[in-house]
C-alpha positions as YAML, in Angstrom:
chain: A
units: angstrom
residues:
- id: 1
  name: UNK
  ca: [-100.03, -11.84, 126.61]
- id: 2
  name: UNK
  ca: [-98.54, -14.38, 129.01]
- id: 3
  name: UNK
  ca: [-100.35, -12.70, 131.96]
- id: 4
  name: UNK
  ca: [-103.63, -14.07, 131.01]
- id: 5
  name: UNK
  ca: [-102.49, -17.46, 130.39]
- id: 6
  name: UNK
  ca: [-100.80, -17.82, 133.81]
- id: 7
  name: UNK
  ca: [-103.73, -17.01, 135.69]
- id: 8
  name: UNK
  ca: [-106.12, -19.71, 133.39]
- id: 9
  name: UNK
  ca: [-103.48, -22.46, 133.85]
- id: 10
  name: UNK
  ca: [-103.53, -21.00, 137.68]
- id: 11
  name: UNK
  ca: [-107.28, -21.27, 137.87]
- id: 12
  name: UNK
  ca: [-107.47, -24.68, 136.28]
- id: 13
  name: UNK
  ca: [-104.83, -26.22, 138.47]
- id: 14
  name: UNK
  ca: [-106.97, -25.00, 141.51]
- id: 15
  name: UNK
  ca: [-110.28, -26.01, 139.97]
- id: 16
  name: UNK
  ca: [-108.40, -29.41, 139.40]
- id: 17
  name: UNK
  ca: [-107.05, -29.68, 143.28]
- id: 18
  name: UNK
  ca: [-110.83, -28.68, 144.59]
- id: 19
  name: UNK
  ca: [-112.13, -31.34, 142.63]
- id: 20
  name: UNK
  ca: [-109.10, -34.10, 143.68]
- id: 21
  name: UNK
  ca: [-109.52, -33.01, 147.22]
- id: 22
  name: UNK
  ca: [-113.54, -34.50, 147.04]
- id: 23
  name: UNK
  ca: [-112.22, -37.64, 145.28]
- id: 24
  name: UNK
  ca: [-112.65, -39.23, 148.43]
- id: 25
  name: UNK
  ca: [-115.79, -38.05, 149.42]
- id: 26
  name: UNK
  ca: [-117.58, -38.90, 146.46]
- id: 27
  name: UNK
  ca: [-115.48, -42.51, 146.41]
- id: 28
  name: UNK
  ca: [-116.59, -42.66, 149.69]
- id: 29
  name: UNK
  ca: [-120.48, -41.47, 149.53]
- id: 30
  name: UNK
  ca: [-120.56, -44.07, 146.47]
- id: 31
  name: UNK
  ca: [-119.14, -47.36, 148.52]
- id: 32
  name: UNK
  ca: [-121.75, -46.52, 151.43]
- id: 33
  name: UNK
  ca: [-124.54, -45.63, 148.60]
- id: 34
  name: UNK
  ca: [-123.54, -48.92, 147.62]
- id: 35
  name: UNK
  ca: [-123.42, -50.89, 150.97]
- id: 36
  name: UNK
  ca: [-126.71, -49.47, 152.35]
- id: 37
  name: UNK
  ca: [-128.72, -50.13, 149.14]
- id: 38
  name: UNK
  ca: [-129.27, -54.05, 149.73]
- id: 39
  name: UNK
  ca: [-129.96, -53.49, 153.86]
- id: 40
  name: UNK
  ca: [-132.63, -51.25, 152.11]
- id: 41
  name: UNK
  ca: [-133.74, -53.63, 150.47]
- id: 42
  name: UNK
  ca: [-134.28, -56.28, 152.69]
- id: 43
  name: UNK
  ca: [-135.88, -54.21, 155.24]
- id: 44
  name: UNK
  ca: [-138.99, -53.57, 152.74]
- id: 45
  name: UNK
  ca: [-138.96, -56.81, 151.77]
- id: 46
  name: UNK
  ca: [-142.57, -58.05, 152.47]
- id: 47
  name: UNK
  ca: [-141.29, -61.94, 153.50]
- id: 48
  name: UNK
  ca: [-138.71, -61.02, 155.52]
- id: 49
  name: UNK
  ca: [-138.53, -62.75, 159.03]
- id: 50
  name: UNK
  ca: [-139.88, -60.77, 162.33]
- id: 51
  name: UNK
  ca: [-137.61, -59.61, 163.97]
- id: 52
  name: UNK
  ca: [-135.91, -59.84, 167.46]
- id: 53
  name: UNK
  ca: [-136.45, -56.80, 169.61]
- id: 54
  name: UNK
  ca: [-132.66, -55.97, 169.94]
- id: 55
  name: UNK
  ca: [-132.10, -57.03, 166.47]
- id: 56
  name: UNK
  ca: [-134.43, -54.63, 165.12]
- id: 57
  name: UNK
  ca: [-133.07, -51.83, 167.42]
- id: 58
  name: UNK
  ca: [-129.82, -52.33, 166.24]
- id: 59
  name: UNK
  ca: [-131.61, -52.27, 162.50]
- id: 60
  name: UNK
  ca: [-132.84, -48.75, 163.83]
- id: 61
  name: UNK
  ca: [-129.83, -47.58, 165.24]
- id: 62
  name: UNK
  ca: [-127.97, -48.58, 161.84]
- id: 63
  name: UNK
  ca: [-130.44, -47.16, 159.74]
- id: 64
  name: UNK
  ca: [-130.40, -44.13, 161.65]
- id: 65
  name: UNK
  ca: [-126.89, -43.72, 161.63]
- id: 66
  name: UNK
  ca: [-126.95, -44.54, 157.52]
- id: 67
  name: UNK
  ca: [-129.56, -42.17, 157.13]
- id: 68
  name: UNK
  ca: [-127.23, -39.36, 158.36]
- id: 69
  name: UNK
  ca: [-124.11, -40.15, 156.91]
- id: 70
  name: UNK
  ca: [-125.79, -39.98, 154.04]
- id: 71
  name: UNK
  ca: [-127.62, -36.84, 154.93]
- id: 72
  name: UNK
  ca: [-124.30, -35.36, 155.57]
- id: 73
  name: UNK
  ca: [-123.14, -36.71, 152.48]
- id: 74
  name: UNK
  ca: [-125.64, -35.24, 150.32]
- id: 75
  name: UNK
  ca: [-125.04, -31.80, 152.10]
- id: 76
  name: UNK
  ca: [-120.95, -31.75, 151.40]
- id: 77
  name: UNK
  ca: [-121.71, -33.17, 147.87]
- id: 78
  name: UNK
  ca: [-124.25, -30.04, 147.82]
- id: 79
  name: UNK
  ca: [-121.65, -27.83, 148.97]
- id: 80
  name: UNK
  ca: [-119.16, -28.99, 146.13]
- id: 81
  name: UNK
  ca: [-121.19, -28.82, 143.55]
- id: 82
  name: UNK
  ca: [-122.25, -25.15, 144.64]
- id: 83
  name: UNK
  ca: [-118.52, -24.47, 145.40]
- id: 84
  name: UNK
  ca: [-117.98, -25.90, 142.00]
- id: 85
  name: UNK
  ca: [-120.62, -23.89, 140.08]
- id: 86
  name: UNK
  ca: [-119.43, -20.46, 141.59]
- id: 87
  name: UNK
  ca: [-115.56, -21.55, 140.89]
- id: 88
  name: UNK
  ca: [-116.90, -22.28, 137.42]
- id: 89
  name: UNK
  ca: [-118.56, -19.21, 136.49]
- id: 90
  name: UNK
  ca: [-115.24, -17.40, 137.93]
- id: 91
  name: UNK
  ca: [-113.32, -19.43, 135.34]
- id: 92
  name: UNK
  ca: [-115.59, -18.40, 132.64]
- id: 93
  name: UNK
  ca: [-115.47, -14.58, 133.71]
- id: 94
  name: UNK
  ca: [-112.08, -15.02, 133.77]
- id: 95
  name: UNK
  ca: [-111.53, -17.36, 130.15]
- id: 96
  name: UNK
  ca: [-114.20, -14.29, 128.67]
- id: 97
  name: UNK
  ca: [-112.23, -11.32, 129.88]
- id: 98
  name: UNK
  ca: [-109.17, -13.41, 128.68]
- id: 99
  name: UNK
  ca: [-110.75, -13.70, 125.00]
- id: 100
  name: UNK
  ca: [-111.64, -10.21, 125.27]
- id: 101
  name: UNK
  ca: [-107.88, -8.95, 125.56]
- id: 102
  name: UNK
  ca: [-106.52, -11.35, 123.62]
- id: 103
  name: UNK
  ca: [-108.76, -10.06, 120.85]
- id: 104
  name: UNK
  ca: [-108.20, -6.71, 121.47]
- id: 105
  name: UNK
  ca: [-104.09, -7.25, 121.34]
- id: 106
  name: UNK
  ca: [-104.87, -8.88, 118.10]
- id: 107
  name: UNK
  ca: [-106.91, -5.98, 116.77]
- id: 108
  name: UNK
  ca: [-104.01, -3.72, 118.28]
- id: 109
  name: UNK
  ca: [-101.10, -5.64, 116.71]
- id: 110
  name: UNK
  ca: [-102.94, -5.60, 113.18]
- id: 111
  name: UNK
  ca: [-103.61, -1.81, 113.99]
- id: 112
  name: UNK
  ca: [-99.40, -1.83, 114.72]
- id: 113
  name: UNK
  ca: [-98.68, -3.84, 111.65]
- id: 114
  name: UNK
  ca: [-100.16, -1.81, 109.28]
- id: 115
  name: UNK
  ca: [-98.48, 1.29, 111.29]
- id: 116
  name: UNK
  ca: [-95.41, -0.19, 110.77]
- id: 117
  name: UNK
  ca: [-95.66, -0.97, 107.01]
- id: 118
  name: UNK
  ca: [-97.19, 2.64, 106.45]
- id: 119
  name: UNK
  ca: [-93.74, 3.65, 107.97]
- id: 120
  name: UNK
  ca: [-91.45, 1.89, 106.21]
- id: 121
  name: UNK
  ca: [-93.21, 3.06, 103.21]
- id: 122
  name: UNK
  ca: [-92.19, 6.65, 104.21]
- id: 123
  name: UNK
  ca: [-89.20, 5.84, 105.45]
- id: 124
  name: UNK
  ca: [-88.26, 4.42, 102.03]
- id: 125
  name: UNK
  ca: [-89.53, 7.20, 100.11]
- id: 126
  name: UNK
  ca: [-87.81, 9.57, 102.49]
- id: 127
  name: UNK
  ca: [-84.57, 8.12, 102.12]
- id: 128
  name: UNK
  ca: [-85.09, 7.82, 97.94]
- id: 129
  name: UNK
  ca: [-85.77, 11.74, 98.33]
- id: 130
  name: UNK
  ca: [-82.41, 12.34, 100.90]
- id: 131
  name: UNK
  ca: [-80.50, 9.98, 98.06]
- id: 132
  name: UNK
  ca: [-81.63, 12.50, 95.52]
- id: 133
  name: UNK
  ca: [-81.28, 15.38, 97.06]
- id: 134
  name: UNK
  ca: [-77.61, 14.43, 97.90]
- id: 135
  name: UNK
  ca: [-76.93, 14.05, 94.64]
- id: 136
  name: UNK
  ca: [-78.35, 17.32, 93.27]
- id: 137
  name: UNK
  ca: [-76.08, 18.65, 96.10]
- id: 138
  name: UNK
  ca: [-73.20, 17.14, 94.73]
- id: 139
  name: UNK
  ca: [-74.22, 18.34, 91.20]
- id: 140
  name: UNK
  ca: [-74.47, 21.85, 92.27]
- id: 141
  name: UNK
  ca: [-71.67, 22.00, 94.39]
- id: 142
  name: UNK
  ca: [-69.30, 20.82, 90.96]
- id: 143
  name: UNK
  ca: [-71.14, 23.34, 89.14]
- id: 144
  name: UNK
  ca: [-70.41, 25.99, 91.49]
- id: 145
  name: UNK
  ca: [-66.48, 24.36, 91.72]
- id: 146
  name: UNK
  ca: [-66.37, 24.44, 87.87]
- id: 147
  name: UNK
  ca: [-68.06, 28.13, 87.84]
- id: 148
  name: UNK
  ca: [-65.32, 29.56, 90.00]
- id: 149
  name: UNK
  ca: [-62.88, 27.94, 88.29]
- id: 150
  name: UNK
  ca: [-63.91, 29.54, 85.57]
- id: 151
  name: UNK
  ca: [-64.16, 33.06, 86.86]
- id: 152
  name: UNK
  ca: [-60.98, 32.71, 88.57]
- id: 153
  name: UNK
  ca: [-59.88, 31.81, 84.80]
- id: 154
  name: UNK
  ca: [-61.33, 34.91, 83.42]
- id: 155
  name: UNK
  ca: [-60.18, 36.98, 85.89]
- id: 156
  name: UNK
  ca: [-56.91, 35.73, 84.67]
- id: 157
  name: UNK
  ca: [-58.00, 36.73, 81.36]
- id: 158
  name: UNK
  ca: [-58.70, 40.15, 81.83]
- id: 159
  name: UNK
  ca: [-55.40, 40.70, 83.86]
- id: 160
  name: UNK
  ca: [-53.56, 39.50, 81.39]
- id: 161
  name: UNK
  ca: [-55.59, 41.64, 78.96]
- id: 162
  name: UNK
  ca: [-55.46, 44.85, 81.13]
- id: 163
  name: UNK
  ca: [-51.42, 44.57, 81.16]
- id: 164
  name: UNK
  ca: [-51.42, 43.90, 77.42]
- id: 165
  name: UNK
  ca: [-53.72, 47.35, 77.38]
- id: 166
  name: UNK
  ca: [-51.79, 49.14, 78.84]
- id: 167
  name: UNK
  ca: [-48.34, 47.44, 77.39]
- id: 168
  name: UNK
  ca: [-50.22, 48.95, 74.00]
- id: 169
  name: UNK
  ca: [-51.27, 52.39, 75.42]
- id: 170
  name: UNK
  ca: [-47.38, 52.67, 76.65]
- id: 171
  name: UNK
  ca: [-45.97, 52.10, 73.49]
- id: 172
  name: UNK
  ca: [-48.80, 53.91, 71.67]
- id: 173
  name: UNK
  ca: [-48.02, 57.00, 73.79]
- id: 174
  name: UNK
  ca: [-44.62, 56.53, 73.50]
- id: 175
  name: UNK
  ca: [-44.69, 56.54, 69.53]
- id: 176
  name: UNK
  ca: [-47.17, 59.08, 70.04]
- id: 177
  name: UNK
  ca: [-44.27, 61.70, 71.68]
- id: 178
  name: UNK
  ca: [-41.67, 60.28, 69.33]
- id: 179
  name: UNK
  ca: [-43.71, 61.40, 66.84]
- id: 180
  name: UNK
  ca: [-44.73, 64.94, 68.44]
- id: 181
  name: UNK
  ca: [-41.17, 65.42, 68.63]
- id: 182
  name: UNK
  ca: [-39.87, 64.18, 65.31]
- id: 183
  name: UNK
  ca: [-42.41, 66.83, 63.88]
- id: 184
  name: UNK
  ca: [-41.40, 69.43, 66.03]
- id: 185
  name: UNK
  ca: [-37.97, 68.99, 64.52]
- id: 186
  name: UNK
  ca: [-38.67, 68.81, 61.26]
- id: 187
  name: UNK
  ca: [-40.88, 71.83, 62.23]
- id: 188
  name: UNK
  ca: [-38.25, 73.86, 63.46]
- id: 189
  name: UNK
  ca: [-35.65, 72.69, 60.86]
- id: 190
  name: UNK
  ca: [-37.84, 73.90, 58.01]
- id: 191
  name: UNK
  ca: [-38.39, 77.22, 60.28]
- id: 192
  name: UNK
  ca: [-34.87, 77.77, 60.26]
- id: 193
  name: UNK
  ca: [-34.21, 76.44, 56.85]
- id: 194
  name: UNK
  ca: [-37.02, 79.28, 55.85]
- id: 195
  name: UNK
  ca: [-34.69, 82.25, 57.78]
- id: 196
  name: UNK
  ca: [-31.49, 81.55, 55.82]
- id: 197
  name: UNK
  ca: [-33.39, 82.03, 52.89]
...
């Protein structure tokens, strides 16, 4: 951006020491414009006095000498102006390709503005759908804490209930045999009790 406007100021300040650097000349075409307009003057005057010979060669000579100073002056002035004209169009090549980038970083940086904004948009929404996902993470994970705490609690359970199984299938099988045997006792006593008889 600052590229452009260095070389414009650059231009300008050149354009400005072309046209400072003719100051003189054109100061100095205007005083003789100035000086050589009366002598003009008097020489087509129609009641002007005749002449001398040498005075009127030295009017000659002077005229002469006018005449191309002034010649020469129209010719540098000439120059300038064409010198001017050419550093003029330059200038405007240079002030239109100027407009034309400065437009087109305008058109670019509304082109990036709107980028931007369409990506904070999704960068919002993308961190409102890492937020929740986090937290359904967190959710889960406590369930899954709270579900093995809970099987390690039933398999607690069901040690606990297979020792009180077989606690019960001990002592059933033990009455079981005390039992078995009390009856084979009482078995055998009435067996014997049935020989004595």
């Amino acid at each position: 951006m600052a590229h452009w406007r260095e070389e414009y100021s650059a231009a300008l300040a050149a354009r400005d020491r072309r046209e400072k650097a003719n100051i003189a000349l054109y100061d100095a075409y205007t005083r003789l414009a100035d000086r050589t307009a009366p002598t003009q003057t008097q020489t087509v005057a129609p009641h002007s006095p005749p002449a001398t010979p040498s005075a009127s060669g030295t009017k000659k000579q002077s005229a002469g000498t006018t005449s191309q100073s002034l010649q020469e002056a129209l010719t540098a002035t000439r120059a300038d102006l064409s010198e001017a004209q050419r550093s003029r169009s330059e200038l405007q090549e240079q002030l239109s390709r100027a407009n034309a980038e400065l437009e087109k970083l305008h058109k670019r940086g509304t082109q990036d503005q709107r980028r931007i904004k369409v990506l904070q948009s999704e960068i919002t929404h993308l961190q409102m759908r890492l937020k929740d996902l986090e937290e359904e993470l967190r959710r889960k994970a406590k369930l899954l804490d709270d579900f093995q705490d809970e099987i390690a609690s039933l398999h607690l359970q069901l040690n606990m209930a297979e020792e009180r199984s077989n606690k019960y299938q001990r002592e059933n099988q033990e009455l079981v045999d005390r039992w078995m045997a009390r009856m084979g006792e009482e078995a055998e006593a009435m067996n014997n009790a049935s020989k004595f008889s």
